[in-house]
C-alpha positions in Angstrom: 3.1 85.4 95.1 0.4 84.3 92.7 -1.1 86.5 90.7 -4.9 87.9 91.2 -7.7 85.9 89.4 -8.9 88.4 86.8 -12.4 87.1 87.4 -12.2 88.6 90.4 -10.8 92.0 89.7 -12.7 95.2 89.8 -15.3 94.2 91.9 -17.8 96.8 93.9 -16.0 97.2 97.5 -18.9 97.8 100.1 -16.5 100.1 102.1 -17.0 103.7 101.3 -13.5 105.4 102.2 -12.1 102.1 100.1 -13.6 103.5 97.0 -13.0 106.9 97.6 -9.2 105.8 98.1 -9.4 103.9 95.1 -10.6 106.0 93.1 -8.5 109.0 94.2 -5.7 106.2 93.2 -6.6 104.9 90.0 -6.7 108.7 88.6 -2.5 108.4 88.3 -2.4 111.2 90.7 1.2 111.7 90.2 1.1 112.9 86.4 -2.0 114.1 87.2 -0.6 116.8 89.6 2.4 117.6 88.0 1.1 118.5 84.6 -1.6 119.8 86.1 1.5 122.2 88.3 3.4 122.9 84.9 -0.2 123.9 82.8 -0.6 126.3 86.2 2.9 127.6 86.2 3.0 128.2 82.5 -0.4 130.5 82.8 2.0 132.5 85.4 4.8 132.8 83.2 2.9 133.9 80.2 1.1 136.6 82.4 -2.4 135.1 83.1 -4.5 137.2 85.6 -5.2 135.0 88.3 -9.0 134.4 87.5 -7.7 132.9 83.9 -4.7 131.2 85.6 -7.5 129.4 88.0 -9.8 128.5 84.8 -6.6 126.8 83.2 -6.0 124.8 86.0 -9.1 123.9 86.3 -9.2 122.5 82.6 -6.0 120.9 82.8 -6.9 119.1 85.6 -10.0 118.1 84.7 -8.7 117.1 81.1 -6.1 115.1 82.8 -8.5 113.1 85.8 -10.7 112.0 83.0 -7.4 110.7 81.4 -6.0 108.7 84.1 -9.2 107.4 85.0 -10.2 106.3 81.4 -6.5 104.6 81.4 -7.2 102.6 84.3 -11.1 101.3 84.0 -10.2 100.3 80.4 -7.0 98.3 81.1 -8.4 96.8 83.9 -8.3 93.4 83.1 -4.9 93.2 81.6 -3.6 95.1 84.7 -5.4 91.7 86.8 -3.8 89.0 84.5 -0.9 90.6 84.8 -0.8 90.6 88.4 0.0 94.3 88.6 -0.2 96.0 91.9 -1.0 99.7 92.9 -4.0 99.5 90.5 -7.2 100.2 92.6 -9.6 98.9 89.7 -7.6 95.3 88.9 -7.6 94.9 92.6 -10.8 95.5 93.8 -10.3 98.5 95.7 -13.1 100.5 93.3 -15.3 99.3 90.9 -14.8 99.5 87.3 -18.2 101.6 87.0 -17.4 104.0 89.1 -14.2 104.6 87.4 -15.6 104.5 84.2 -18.4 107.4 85.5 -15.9 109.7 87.0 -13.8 109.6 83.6 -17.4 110.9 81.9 -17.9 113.2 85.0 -14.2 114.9 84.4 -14.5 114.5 81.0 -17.8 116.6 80.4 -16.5 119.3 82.8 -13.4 119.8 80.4 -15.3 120.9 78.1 -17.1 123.9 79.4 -13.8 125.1 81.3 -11.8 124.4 78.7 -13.7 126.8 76.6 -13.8 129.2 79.2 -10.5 129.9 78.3 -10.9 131.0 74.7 -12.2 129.3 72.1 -9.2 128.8 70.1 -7.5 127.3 73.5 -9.9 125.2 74.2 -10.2 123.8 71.3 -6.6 123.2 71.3 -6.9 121.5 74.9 -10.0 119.4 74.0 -7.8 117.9 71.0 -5.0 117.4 73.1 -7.5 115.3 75.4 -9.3 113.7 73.2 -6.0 112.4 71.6 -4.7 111.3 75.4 -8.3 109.1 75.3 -7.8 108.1 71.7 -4.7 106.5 73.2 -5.8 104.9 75.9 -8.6 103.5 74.1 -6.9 102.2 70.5 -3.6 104.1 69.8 -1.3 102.4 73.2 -1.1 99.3 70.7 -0.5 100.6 67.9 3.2 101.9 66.5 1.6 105.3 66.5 1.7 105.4 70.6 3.5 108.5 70.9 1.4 110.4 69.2 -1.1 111.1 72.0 2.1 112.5 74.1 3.6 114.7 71.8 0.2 116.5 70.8 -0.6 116.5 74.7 3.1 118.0 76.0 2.8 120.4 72.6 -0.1 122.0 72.6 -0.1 122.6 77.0 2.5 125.8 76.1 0.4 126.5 73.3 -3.2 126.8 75.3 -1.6 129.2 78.1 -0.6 131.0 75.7 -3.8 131.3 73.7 -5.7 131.9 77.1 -3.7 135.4 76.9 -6.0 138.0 76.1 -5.6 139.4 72.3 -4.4 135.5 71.6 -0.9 136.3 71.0 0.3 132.4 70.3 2.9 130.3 71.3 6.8 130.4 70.2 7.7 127.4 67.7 10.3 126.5 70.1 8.1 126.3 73.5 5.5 124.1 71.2 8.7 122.2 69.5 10.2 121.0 73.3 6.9 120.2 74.6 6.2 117.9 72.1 10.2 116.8 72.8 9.1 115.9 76.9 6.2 114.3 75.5 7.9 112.0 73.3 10.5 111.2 75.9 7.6 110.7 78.7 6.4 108.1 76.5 9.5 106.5 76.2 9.2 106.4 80.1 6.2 105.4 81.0 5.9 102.5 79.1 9.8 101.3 79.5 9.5 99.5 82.8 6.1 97.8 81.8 7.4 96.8 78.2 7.7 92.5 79.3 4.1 92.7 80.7 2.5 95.0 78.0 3.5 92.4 75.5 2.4 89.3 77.3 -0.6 91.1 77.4 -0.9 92.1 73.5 0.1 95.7 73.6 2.5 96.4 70.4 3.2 100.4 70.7 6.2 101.8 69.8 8.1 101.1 72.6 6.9 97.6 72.4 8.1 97.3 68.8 11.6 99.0 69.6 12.7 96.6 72.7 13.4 97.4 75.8 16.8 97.8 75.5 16.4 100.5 72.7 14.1 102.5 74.0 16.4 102.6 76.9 18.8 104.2 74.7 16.5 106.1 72.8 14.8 107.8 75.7 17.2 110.7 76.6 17.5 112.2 72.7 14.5 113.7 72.9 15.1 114.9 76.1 18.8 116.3 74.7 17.4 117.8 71.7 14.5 119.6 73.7 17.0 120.9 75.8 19.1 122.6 72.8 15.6 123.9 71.7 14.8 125.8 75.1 18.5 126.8 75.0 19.2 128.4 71.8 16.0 128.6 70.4 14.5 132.1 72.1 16.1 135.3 70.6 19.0 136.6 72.9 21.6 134.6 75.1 21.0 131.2 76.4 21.1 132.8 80.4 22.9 131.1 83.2 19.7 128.0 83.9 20.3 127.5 79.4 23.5 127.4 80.1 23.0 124.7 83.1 20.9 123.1 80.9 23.2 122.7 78.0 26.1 121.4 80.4 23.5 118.6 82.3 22.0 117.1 79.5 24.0 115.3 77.7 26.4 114.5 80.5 23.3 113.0 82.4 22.1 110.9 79.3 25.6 109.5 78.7 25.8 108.7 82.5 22.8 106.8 81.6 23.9 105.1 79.4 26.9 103.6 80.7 25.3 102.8 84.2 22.5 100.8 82.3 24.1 97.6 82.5 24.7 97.1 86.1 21.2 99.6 86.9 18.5 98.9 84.1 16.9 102.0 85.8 20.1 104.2 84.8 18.5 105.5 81.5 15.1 106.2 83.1 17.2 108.2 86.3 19.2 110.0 83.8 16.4 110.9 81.6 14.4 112.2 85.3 17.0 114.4 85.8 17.1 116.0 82.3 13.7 116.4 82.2 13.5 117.8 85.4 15.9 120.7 83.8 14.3 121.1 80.5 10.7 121.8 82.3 12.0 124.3 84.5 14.1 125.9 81.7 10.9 125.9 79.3 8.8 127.8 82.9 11.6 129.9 82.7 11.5 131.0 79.4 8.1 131.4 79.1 5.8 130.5 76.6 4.3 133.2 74.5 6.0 136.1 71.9 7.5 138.9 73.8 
């Protein structure tokens, strides 16, 4: 297997449903759906009528389309020289163009929705996307990589919240462990793809850390944010904080140890923890009591 002649990548298919695939593809519809789920789920647990729970979604999911698509027009040709595959633009699938137009589309109609939810939270969600474009852009290469995570993960407890009528806020700790998951889905994303973003010039944090130490860095912020949604709310931990408490740390040590005969160990462990900490933070909810 040779790898694809960037000259040749992201060129215009002629076959309609191709592009549509593609470009249903190349908007990373995986992250896009699940925190596009948890921003929808959060506006239920903090008590959002469903007209303002719809208008969140709506945001979210437009915020996070124009993300995914910016991500994947602009690293289009490292994603050819590097041979990668499941990437709709580097392979031809869709043209860079109209990748680059339905970013601006989604992008434009983030900001009118986003707004509809309040002008403090949408403010709050147009920074967080604007930072997630910021990183796609200039800040993936650069050691302040996770930055664009932590203020996305952060501020998405922090904008249900706000949407609440009267503006109550969010709790320190709901903010605090989202910007905990967004540190540690950094840490993830990037770890299998560390060997190729280099060849490729790419120098974030990961990058700069190693492979090897990210892999064992990855599951302390997941740890730590569980401890936050555990202890951090007034009152007892409840049985899913206590769950919580007694999987994480367990799991990231499991990690650990497996990660020399399964380099994917960390990254498993870490799923897992993270997979506990969002539905402890869904059940805790978001906003002051």
């Amino acid at each position: 297997m040779g790898t694809q002649d960037p000259s040749r990548a992201y060129a215009p298919t002629t076959l309609p449903l191709r592009r549509t695939v593609g470009l249903a593809r190349s908007c990373h519809p995986g992250p896009v759906v699940a925190v596009t789920a948890i921003a929808g789920a959060l506006g239920v647990g903090v008590g959002l009528d469903g007209v303002r729970c719809a208008v969140l979604v709506a945001a979210v999911l437009s915020g996070q389309l124009s993300v995914g698509w910016c991500n994947d027009a602009f690293d289009a040709r490292r994603d050819a020289a590097a041979g990668r595959t499941g990437k709709p633009v580097a392979e031809g699938s869709v043209s860079r163009r109209t990748v680059w137009a339905a970013a601006f589309t989604a992008a434009l109609l983030c900001v009118p929705l986003s707004l509809a939810c309040g002008l403090l939270a949408g403010a709050v969600h147009l920074t967080a996307v604007a930072a997630a474009w910021a990183y796609n852009l200039k800040l993936k290469a650069t050691a302040l990589s996770w930055l664009p995570y932590v203020i996305g993960f952060g501020t998405l407890p922090a904008v249900a919240a706000l949407a609440l009528p009267g503006r109550p806020g969010p709790t320190w700790w709901a903010v605090t462990a989202g910007a905990l998951l967004g540190l540690a889905a950094h840490l993830g994303d990037v770890l299998p793809d560390i060997e190729d973003d280099l060849r490729g010039g790419v120098r974030g944090l990961p990058h700069r850390l190693g492979p090897t130490t990210t892999g064992l860095l990855l599951p302390v912020p997941l740890v730590a944010a569980s401890v936050v949604l555990a202890l951090g709310p007034a009152g007892p931990a409840g049985l899913w904080g206590a769950v919580t408490l007694a999987v994480a740390a367990p799991a990231a040590l499991a990690g650990l140890l497996l990660a020399r005969t399964w380099r994917k160990a960390p990254l498993a462990a870490a799923a897992v923890v993270a997979a506990a900490d969002v539905t402890l933070l869904l059940v805790r909810g978001t906003a002051p009591v």
